[in-house]
C-alpha positions as CSV (number, residue, x, y, z in Angstrom):
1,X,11.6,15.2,-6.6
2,X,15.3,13.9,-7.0
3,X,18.2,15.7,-8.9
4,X,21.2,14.3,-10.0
5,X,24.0,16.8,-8.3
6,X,27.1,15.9,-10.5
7,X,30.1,17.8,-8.7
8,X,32.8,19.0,-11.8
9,X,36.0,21.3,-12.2
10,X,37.0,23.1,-15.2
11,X,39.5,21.2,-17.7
12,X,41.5,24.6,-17.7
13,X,41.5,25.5,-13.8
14,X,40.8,22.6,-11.5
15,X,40.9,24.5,-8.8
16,X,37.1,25.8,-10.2
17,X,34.9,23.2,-9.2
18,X,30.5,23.5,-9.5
19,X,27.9,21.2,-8.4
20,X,25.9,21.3,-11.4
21,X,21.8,19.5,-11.0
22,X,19.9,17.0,-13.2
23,X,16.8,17.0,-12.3
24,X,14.7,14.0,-12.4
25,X,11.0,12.9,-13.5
26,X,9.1,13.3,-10.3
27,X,8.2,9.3,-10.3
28,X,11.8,8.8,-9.1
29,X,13.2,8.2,-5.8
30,X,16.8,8.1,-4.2
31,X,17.1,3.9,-5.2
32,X,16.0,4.7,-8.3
33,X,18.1,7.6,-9.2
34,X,21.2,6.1,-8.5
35,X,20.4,3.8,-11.8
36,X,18.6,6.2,-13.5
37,X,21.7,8.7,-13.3
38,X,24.3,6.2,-15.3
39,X,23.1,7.1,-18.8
40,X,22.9,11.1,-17.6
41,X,27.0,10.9,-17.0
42,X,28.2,10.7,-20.2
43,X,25.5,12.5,-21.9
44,X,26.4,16.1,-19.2
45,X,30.0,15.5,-19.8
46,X,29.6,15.5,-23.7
47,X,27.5,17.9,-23.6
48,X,29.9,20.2,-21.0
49,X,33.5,19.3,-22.5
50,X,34.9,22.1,-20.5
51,X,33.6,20.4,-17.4
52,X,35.4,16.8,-15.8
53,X,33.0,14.9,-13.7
54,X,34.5,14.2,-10.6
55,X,31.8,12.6,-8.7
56,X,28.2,12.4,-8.5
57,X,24.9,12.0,-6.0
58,X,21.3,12.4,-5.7
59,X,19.8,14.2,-3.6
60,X,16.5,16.4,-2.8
61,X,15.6,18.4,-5.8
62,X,15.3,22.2,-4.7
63,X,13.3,25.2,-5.6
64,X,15.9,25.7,-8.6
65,X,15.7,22.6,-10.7
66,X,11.8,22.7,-10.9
């Protein structure tokens, strides 16, 4: 299984970054989440306002985003 691991910092304190995970349906691999993440961007950061984006990977979902 692949997770999106978007990588943000607070608005308020930039200095306060988190790697936050998207996990993906388990039919997806690494190719295929790099297109497959595009939509996810815009919908995490609307959804987290608080939160800037300031990059993004996939990578090996772990125990936690199952």
């Amino acid at each position: 299984m692949i997770a999106i691991v978007i990588s943000a910092c607070l608005v308020s304190n930039p200095s306060v970054c988190k790697d936050h995970r998207v996990p993906l349906a388990n039919d997806v691999d690494s190719q295929r989440c790099l297109f497959e993440a595009q939509p996810h961007l815009p919908r995490w950061a609307e959804a987290h306002p608080t939160w800037q984006i300031k990059k993004w990977r996939c990578a090996a979902a772990d125990h936690q985003d199952l």
